[in-house]
C-alpha positions in Angstrom: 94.0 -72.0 -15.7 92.0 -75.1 -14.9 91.8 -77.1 -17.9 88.2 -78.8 -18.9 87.7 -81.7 -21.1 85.4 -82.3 -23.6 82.1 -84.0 -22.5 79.4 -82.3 -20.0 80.3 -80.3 -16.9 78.7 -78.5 -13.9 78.5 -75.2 -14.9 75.3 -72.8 -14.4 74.6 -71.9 -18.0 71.4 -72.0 -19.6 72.8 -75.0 -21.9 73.7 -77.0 -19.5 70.3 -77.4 -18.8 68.5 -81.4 -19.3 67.7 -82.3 -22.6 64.6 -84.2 -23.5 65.2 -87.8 -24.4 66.2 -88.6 -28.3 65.3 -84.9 -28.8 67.2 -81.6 -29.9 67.5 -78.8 -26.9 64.8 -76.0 -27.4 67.0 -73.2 -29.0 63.6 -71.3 -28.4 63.7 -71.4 -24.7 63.9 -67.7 -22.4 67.0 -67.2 -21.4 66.9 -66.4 -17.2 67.1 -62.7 -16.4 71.0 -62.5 -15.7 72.3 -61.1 -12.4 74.2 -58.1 -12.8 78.4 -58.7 -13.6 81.4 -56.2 -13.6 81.5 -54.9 -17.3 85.4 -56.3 -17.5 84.1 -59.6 -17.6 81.7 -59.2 -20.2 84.3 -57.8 -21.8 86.5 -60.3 -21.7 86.4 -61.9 -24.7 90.6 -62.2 -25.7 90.8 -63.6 -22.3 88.3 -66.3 -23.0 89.3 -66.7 -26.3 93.2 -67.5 -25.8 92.1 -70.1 -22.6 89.7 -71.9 -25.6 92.6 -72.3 -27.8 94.8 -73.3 -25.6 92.7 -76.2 -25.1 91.4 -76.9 -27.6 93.4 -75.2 -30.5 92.9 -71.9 -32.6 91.6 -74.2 -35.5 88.9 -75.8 -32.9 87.6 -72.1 -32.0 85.3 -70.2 -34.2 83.5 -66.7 -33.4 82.1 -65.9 -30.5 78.5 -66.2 -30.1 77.6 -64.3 -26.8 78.2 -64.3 -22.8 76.3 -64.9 -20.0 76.7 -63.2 -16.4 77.0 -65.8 -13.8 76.8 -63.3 -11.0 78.4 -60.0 -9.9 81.7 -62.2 -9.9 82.0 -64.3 -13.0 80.7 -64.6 -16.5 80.8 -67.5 -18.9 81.5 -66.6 -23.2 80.8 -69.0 -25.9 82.6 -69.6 -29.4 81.3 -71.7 -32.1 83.3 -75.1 -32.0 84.7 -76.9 -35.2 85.0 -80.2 -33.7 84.3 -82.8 -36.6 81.2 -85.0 -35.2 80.0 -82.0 -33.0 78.1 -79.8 -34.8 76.3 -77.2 -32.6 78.2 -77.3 -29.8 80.0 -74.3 -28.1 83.2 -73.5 -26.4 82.2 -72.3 -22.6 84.7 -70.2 -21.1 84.1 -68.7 -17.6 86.2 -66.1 -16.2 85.8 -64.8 -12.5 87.6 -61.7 -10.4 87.0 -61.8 -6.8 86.4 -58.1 -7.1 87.0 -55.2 -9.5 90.7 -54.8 -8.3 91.5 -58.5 -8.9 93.0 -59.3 -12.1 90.6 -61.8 -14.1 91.7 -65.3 -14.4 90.1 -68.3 -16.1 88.2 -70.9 -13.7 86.7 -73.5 -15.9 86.7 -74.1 -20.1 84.7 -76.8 -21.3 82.7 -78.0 -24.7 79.4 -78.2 -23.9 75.9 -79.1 -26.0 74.3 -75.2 -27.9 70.6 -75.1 -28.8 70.8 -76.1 -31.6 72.9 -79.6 -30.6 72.6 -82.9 -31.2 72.9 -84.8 -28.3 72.6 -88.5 -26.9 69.1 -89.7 -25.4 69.2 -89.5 -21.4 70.1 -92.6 -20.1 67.6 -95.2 -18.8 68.5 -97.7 -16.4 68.7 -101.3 -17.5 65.7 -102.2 -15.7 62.9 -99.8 -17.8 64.8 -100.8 -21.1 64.4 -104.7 -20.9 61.2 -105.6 -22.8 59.0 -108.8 -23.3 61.3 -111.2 -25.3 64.4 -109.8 -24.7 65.4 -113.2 -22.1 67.4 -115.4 -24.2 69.2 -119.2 -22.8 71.0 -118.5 -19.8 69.9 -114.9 -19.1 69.2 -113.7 -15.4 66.7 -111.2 -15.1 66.9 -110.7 -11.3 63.8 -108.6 -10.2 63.6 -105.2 -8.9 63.8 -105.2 -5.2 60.9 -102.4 -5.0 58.4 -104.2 -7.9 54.9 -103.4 -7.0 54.0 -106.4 -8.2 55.7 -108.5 -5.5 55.3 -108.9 -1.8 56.7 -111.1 1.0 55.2 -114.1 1.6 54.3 -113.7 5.2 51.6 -110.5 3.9 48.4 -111.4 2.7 48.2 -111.4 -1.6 44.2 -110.7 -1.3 44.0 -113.8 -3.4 41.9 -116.7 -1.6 43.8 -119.8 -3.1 47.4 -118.2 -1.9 46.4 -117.5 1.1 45.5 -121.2 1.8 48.6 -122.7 0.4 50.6 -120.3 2.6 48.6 -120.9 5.6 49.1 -124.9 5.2 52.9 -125.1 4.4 53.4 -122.1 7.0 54.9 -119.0 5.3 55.0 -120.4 1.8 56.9 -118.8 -1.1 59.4 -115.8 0.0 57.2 -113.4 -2.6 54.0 -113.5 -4.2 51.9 -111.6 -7.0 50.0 -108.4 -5.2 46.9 -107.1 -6.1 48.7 -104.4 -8.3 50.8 -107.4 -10.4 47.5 -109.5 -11.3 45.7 -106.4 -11.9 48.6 -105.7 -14.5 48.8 -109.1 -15.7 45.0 -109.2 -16.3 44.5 -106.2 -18.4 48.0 -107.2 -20.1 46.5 -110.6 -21.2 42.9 -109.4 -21.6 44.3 -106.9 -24.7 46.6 -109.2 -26.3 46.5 -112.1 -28.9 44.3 -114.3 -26.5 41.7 -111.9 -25.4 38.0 -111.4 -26.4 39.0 -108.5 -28.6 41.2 -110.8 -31.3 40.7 -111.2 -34.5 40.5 -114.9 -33.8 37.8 -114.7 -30.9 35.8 -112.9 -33.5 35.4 -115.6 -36.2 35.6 -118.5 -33.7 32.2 -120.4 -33.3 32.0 -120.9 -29.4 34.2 -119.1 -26.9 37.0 -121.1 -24.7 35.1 -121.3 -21.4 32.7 -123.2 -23.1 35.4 -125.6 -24.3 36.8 -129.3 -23.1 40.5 -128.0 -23.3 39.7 -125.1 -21.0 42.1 -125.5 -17.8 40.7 -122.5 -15.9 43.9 -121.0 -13.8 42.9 -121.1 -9.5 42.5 -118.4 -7.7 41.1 -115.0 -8.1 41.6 -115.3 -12.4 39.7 -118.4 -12.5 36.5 -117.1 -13.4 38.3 -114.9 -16.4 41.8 -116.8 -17.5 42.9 -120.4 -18.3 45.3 -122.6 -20.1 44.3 -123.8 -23.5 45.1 -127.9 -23.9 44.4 -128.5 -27.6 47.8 -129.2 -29.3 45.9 -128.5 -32.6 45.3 -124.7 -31.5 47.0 -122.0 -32.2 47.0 -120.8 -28.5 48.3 -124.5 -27.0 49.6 -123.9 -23.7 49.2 -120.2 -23.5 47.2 -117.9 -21.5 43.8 -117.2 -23.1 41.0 -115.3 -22.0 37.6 -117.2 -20.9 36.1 -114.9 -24.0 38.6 -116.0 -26.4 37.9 -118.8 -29.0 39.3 -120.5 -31.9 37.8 -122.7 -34.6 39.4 -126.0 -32.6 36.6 -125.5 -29.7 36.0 -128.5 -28.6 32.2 -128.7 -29.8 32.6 -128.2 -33.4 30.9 -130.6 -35.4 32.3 -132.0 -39.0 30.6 -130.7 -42.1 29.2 -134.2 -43.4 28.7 -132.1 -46.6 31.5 -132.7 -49.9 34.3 -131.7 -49.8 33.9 -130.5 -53.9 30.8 -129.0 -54.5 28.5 -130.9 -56.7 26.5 -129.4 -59.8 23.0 -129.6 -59.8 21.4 -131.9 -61.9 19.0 -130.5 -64.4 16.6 -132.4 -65.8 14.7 -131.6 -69.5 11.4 -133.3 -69.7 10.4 -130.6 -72.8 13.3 -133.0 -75.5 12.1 -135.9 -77.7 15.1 -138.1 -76.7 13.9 -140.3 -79.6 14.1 -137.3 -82.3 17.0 -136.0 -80.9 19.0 -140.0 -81.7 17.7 -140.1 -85.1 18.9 -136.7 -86.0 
């Protein structure tokens, strides 16, 4: 008998089957239309029952559940497994004759996910799981060798100021932005904290391209994005859209009115000031 292990195997059942990420398998989904299988092996439940157990032990094995006909040669049954930690998991047992005068032997016996499993998410490669933030001191963050958003230096970037900083220093930098990363960096930085549709641009009295501490960036985002250069503002040094504003612009006048407000004074010309003393 060929011993399996606990964990996931390549076996053709139904349950082996992806699972969605951070979901539960679908214990709704059709079962495929099963080839037809030599009755003895669909019988063979002892068979499948004493290779389970003698992998996993008779206290590990509960009932069996059902069995699935791999083809005319094989058929996989599955008990209920006890493991601690596992619950809805299943025993897979496949037994196989090579034809109906063979005797049946076991070919595989693993523990593998039910429909009703829980199972880990799918695994996502480091690269789609970093997110903004996550570079501390001293990370690398090397960048993906197929990032849309970088091309070679020697091809043109469709951006007027790179192409005449590459032409005068010859090939310039090895990589620089394409079309598709400024498109993404534009809409990225047009929705966020420094675009026209913050809370901040809203109650600010003047917008920033109207402002003395407006460093518009060169290139094809000047007209739309540049670096704020009031150290009083709350967006010093960051990225702000043309749109955006703050109440630092630098064309805000001073209110030459109090600071406290000042009661009205009130006067009463209808009282004897006179009478009013001597009483």
């Amino acid at each position: 008998m060929q011993s399996g292990t606990i964990g996931y195997v390549t076996s053709a059942t139904p349950e082996a089957a992806a699972v969605p990420e951070g979901a539960v398998s679908d214990a709704t989904a059709s079962t495929p239309e099963q080839p037809p299988t030599e009755s003895r092996l669909l019988d063979a439940i002892d068979e499948a029952r004493a290779a389970a157990v003698e992998l996993a032990g008779a206290d590990a094995i509960g009932d069996h559940e059902e069995v699935y006909g791999e083809d005319q040669h094989a058929a996989t049954h599955f008990f209920a497994a006890h493991q601690p930690g596992y619950r809805g998991w299943r025993w897979a047992v496949t037994v196989a004759a090579c034809d109906s005068d063979s005797p049946i032997t076991v070919s595989e016996a693993a523990l593998l996910p039910g429909p009703d499993a829980l199972v880990a998410p799918a695994w996502v490669p480091w690269q789609q799981r970093v997110r903004a933030g996550d570079l501390g001191v001293g990370d690398l963050l090397p960048a993906d060798p197929d990032d849309q958003r970088l091309v070679p230096g020697y091809l043109k970037s469709e951006d007027p100021a790179v192409e005449e900083v590459a032409h005068e220093v010859g090939l310039g930098r090895p990589k620089v932005l394409s079309s598709i990363g400024r498109d993404e960096a534009t809409e990225r930085w047009r929705e966020g904290s420094r675009g026209p549709r913050a809370d901040m641009a809203k109650a600010a009295p003047a917008s920033c391209v109207t402002c003395g501490f407006f460093l518009p960036l060169a290139g094809a985002l000047r007209a739309a994005f540049g670096v704020c250069a009031n150290e009083f503002a709350p967006a010093d040094g960051a990225v702000v859209h043309a749109e955006y504003g703050c109440g630092a612009h630098s064309d805000v006048e001073p209110d030459p009115g109090p600071v406290a407000p000042i009661a009205e004074l009130v006067y009463d010309d209808g009282v004897d000031l006179e009478t009013s003393a001597s009483q």
